[in-house]
C-alpha positions in Angstrom: -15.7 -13.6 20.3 -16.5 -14.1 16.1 -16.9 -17.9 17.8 -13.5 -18.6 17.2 -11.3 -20.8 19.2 -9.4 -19.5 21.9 -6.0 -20.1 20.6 -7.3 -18.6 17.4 -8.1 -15.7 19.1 -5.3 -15.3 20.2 -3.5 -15.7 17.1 -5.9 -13.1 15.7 -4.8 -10.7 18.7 -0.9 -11.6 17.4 -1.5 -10.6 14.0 -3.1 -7.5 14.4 -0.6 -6.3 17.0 2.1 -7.4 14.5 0.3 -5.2 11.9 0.2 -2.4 14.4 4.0 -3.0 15.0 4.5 -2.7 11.8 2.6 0.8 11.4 4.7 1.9 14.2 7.8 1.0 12.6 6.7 2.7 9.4 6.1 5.5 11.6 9.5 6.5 13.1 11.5 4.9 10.0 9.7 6.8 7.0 7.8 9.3 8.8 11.3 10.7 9.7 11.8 12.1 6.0 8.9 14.7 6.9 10.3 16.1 9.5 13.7 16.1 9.1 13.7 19.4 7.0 11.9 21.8 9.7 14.6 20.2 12.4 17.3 20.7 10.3 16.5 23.9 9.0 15.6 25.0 13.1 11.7 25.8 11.2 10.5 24.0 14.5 12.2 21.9 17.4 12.0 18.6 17.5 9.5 17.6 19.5 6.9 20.3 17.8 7.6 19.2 13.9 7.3 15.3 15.3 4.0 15.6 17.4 2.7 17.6 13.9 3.7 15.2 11.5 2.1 12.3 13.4 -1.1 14.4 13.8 -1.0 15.0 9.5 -0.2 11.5 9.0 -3.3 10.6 11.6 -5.6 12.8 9.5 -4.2 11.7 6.2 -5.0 7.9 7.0 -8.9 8.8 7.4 -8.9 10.8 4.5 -7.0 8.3 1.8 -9.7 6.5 1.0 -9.0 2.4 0.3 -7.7 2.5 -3.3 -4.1 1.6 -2.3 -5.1 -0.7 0.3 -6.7 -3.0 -2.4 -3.8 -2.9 -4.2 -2.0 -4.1 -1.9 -4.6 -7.1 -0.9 -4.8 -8.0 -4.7 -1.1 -8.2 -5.1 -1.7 -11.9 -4.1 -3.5 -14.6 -5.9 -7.1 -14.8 -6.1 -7.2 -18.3 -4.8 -5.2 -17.6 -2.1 -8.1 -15.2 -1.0 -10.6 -17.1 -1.7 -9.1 -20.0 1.3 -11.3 -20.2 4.6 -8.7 -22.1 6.2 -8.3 -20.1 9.2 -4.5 -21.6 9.5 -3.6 -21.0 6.2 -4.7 -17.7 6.6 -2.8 -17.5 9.7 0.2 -18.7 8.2 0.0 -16.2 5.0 -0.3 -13.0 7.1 2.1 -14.1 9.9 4.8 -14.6 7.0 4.4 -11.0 5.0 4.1 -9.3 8.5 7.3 -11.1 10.1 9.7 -10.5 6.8 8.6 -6.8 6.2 9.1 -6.2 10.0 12.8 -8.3 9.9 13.5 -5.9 7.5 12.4 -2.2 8.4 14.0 -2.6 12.3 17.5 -4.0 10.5 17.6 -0.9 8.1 16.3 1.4 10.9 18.8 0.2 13.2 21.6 1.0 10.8 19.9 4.8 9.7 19.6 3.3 6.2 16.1 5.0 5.0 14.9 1.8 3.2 11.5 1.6 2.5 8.6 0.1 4.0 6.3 0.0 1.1 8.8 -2.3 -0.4 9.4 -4.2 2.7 5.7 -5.1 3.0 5.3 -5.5 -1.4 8.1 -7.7 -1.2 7.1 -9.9 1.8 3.6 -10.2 -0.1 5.2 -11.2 -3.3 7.1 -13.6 -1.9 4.3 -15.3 0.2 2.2 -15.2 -3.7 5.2 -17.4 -5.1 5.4 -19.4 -2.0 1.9 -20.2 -2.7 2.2 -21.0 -6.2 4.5 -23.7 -4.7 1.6 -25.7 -3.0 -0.7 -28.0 -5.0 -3.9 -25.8 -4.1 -2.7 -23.1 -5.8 -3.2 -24.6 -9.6 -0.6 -23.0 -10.6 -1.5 -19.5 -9.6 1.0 -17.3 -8.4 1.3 -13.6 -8.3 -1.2 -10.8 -9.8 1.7 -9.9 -11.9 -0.4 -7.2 -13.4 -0.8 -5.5 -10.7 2.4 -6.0 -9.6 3.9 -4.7 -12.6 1.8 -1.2 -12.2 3.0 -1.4 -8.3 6.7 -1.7 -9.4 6.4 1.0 -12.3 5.0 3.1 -9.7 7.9 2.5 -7.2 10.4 2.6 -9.5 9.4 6.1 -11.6 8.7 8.1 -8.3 12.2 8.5 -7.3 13.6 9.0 -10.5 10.7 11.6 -11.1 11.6 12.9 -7.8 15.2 13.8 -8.3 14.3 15.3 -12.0 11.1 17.8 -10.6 13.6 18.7 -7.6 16.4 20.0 -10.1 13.6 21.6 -11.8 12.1 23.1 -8.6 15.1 24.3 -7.5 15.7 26.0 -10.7 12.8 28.0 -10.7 13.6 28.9 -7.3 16.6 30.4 -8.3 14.8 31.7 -11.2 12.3 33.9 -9.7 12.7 34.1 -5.5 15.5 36.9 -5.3 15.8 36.6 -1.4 19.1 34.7 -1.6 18.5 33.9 2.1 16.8 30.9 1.2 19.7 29.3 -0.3 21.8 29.5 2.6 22.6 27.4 5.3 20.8 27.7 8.3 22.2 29.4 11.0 22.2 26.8 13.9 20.6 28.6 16.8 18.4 31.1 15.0 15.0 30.0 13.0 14.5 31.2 9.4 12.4 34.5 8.2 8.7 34.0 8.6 8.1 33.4 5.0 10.3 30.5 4.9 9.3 29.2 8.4 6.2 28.7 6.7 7.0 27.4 3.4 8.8 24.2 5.2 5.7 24.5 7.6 3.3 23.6 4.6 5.3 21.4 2.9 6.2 19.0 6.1 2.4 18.8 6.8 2.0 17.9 3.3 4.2 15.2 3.1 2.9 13.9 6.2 -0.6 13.9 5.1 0.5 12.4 2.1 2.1 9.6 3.5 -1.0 8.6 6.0 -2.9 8.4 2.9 -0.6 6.0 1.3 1.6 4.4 3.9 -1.8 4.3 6.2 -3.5 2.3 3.5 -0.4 -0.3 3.0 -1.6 -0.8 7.1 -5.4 -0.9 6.4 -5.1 -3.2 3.3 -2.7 -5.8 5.9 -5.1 -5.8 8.4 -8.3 -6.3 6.3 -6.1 -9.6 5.0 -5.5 -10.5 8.7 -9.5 -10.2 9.1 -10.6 -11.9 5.8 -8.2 -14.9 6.8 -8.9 -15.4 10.1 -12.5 -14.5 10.8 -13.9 -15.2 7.2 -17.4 -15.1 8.2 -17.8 -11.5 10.1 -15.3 -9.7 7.4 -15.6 -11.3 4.1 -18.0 -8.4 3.2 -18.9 -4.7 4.0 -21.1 -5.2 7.0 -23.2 -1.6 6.5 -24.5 -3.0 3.5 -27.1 -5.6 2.9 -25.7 -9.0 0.8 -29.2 -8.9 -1.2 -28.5 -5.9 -3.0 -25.9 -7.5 -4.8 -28.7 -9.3 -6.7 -29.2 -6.9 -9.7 -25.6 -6.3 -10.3 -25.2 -10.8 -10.5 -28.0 -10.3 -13.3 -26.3 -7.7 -14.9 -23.6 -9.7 -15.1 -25.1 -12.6 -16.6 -26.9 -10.7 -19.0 -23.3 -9.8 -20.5 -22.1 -13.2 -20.4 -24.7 -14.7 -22.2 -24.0 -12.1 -24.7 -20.6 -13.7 -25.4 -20.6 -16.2 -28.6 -19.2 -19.2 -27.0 -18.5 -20.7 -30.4 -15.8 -17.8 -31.3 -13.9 -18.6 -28.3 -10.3 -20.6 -27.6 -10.6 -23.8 -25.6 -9.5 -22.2 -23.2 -12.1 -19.3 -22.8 -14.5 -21.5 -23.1 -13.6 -23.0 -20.2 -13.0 -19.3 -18.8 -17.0 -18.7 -19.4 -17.5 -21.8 -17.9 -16.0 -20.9 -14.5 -17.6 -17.9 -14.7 -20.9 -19.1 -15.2 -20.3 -21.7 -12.2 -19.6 -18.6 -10.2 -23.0 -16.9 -11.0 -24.7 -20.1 -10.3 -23.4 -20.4 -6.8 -24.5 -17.0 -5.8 -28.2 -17.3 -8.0 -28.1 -20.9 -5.4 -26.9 -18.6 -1.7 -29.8 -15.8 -3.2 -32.3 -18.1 -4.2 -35.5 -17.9 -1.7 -34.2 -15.7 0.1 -35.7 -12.3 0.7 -34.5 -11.1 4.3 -30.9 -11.0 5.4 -31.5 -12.9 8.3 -32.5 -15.9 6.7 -29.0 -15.6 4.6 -26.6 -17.5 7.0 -23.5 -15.8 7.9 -20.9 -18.4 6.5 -22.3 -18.0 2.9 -20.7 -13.9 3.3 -17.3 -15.9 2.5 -18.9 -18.1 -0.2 -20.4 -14.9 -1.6 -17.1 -13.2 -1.3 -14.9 -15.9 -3.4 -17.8 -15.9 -6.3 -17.4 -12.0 -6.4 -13.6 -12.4 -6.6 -13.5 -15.4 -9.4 -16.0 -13.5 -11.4 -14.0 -10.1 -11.6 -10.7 -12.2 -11.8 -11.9 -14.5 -14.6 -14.3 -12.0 -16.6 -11.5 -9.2 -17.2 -8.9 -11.8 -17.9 -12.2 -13.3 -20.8 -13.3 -9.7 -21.6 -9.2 -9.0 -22.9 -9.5 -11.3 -25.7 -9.6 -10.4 -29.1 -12.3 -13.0 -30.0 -15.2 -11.7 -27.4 -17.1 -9.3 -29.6 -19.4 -7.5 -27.5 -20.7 -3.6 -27.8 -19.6 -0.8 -25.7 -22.9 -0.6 -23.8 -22.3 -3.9 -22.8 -19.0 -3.6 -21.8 -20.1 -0.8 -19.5 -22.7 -2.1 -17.9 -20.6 -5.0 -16.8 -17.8 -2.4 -15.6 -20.6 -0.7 -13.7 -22.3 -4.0 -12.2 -18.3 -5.5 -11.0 -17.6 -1.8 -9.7 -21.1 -2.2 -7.3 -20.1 -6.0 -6.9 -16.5 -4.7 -5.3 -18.1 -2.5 -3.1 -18.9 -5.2 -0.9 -15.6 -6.7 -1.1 -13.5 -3.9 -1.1 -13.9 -1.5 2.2 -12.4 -1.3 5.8 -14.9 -0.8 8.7 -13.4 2.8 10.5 -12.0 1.1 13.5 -9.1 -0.6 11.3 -8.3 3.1 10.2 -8.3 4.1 13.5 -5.8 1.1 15.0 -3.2 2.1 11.7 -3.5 5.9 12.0 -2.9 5.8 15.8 -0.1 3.3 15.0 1.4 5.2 12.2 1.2 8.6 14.5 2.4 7.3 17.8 5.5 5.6 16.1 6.2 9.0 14.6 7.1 10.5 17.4 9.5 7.5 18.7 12.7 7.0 17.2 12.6 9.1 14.4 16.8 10.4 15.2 18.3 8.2 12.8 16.7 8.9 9.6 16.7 12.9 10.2 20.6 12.6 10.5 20.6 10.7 7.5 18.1 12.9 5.6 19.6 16.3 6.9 23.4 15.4 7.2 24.8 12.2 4.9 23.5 12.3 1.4 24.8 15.4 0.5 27.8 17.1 1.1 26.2 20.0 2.6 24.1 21.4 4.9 20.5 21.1 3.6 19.7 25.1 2.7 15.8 26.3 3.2 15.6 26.0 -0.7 17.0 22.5 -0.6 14.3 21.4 2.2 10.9 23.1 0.6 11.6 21.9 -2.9 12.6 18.4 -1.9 9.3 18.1 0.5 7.0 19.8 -1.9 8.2 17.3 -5.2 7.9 14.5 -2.6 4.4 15.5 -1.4 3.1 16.0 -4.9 4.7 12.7 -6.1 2.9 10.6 -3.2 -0.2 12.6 -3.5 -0.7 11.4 -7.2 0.2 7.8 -6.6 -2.7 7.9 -3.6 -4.8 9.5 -6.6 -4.6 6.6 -8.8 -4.6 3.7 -5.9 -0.9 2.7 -6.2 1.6 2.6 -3.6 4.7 5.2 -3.4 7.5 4.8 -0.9 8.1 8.5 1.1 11.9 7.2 1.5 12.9 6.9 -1.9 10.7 9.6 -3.2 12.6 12.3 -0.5 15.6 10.5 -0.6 15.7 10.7 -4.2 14.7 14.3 -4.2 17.1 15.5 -1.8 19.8 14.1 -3.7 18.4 16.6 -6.9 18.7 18.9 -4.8 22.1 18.7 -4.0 22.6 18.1 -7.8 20.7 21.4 -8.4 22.8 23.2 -6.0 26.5 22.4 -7.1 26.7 19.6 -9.1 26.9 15.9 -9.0 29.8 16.2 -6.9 27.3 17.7 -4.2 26.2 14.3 -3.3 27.6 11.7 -1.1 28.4 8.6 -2.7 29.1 6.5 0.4 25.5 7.4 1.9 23.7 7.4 -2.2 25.5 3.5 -2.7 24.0 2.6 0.6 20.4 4.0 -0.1 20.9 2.6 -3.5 21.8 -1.0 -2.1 19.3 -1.2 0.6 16.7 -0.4 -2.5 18.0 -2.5 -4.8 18.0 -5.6 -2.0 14.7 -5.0 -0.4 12.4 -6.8 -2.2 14.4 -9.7 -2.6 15.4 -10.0 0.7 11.3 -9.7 2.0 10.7 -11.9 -0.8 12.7 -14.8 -0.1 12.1 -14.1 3.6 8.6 -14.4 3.6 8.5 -17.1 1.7 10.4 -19.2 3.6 8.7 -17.8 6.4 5.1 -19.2 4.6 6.4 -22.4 3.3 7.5 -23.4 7.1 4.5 -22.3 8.5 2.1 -24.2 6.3 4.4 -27.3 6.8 4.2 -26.6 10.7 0.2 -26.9 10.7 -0.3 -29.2 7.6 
């Protein structure tokens, strides 16, 4: 199969069942927050609001979209993309997977709702500086821009979470005059109808959400696994014909030859350079050529690296003050890079099938230590109806958006975060648990630089293993 070797094959096989595991685990440790409002509130039993959330989060994978999954695949270096070593690809995704797993069964174990968005950021991080370590690498280390926009995502969501849940719960107070809702539950009996369905909507909404963000940390780790390890069948979108890519190469090299090479530093002139290079080699893989079949399948990865330098080097050129260029051309080379990314950035439906069953079927397995945690230890009281809708809803909204723009959000913190407002909301700051909050806190707080340092260590002794 892909004409790989048979221990490669099989190393393939290990990766992607590690990604699964990883899906799974990311099932039953954050899919937990969902439900643990319609158990703890008797909405539904158990078993019900558990097989429901995994069918929402099933759905919500398929309906995501890719932009967080690229996100997550561009959080590492360019040139660490652009390696057809099937080892060192082997040895990169075997590194993030192990750390981010290490680290979501050891906070699971202990009921500490840590996060797997973090888990897996930090493992890819640390693999990125690992990298930078090795005398391929040239120095380059990290996309630090976009995983600066990745950590101001992570880091506002919970603190806009707690705010919008004191908020919500005000206007809850504010305009529902059915006090019901801000009572406990009674423990045997389910809630009126109306609030049956409130937490209804809002668990399936927070369990669509996370499919379509969570789901796409999956399909962006798998699509690495692919791209490493079988360059040649993955490298680009196989629906759509390598040729294509022709006029949007011109386009591009209309614009650069557009840029005054005397106005430029050194060093973007050496930028241009590379760039120019990079539309060389394709002009070279194109040149007469006028069927795909006579386009041999290895130069799919050679195609693939170009496409990568060129976006990577032309937005970093385009940035500087001293390229003067007008607006119509800057949007016609925004337009041609979008159609050029196309090809590079998809996931054929299969892999969106393997993480949404992943992500549903470890939803309904060992999901009981989270909801105690959710519904019992961070506040000091029993979560009321009120507490449960307004925490979900905030949290669903607050994921929703980040899946809007293509950034990652971690469910844990966001719910976590939210409950805790609305315990605030409720009866003060004295409301909330400070053992259970210091433990959340610390387990956030040490995540990514325990999955950093993990997987890097992890990557280092791996590439040393096979040279």
């Amino acid at each position: 199969m892909f004409g790989l070797e048979p221990h490669v094959l099989l190393l393939l096989g290990v990766c992607l069942l590690a990604a699964c595991a990883f899906e799974f685990v990311n099932g039953f440790h954050d899919t937990a927050n969902a439900v643990a409002t319609v158990i703890y509130t008797n909405t539904l039993r158990p078993w019900v609001a558990v097989v429901w959330s995994a069918f929402w989060n099933f759905i919500g994978v398929f309906a995501g979209g890719i932009g967080v999954a690229m996100s997550i695949v561009y959080l590492l270096p360019v040139e660490s993309l652009v390696d057809s070593n099937v080892y060192h690809g082997i040895a990169m995704v075997g590194a993030l997977i192990i750390g981010a797993i290490i680290w979501n069964v050891g906070t699971w174990y202990y009921g500490i709702p840590a996060s797997s968005s973090h888990a897996l950021i930090g493992s890819i991080l640390g693999v990125g500086i690992a990298f930078s370590l090795l005398p391929e690498s040239r120095g380059a280390a990290v996309n630090w821009g976009k995983a600066g926009e990745t950590g101001i995502a992570l880091l506002v969501g919970p603190l806009l979470g707690f705010a919008l849940t004191i908020g919500m719960m005000f206007l809850f107070k504010r305009f529902i005059r059915n006090k019901a809702i801000f009572k406990e539950p009674h423990k045997r009996k389910p809630p009126p109808l109306w609030i049956r369905l409130m937490l209804i909507v809002t668990c399936t909404l927070v369990s669509f959400f996370h499919g379509s963000n969570d789901g796409q940390k999956g399909v962006g780790l798998i699509m690495l696994i692919l791209i490493g390890i079988v360059p040649s069948f993955f490298a680009l979108d196989q629906s759509k014909n390598p040729l294509d890519l022709r006029a949007s190469l011109a386009q591009v090299e209309q614009v650069m030859s557009r840029v005054n090479r005397n106005e430029l530093s050194p060093a973007d002139q050496k930028m241009l350079a590379e760039i120019q290079v990079q539309t060389a080699d394709m002009d070279r893989i194109f040149a007469n050529t006028t069927r795909i079949e006579d386009l041999p399948r290895q130069t799919r990865f050679e195609i693939r690296r170009d496409i990568l330098l060129i976006g990577n080097r032309a937005k970093k050129l385009l940035a500087s003050e001293k390229v003067s260029l007008s607006t119509a051309d800057r949007n016609t080379y925004d337009g041609a890079i979008k159609e050029m990314k196309s090809f590079t950035d998809y996931a054929p439906w299969w892999v969106l099938l393997m993480v949404s069953v992943s992500l549903a079927a470890g939803t309904m397995i060992g999901w009981q230590r989270i909801v105690k945690t959710i519904g019992e230890r961070i506040g000091k009281e029993h979560l009321s109806y009120a507490q449960g809708a307004s925490s979900e809803l905030v949290a669903a909204m607050m994921i929703g958006a980040s899946t809007a723009v293509g950034l990652p959000s971690s469910t844990t913190h966001v719910l976590t975060s939210s409950i805790a407002g609305s315990m605030v909301a409720s009866r003060g700051v004295k409301n909330v648990n400070p053992g259970m909050v210091r433990t959340i806190a610390l387990a956030w707080v040490l995540t990514l630089p325990v999955t950093m340092v993990l997987s890097g260590l992890l990557f280092l002794l791996f590439r040393a293993v096979i040279g």
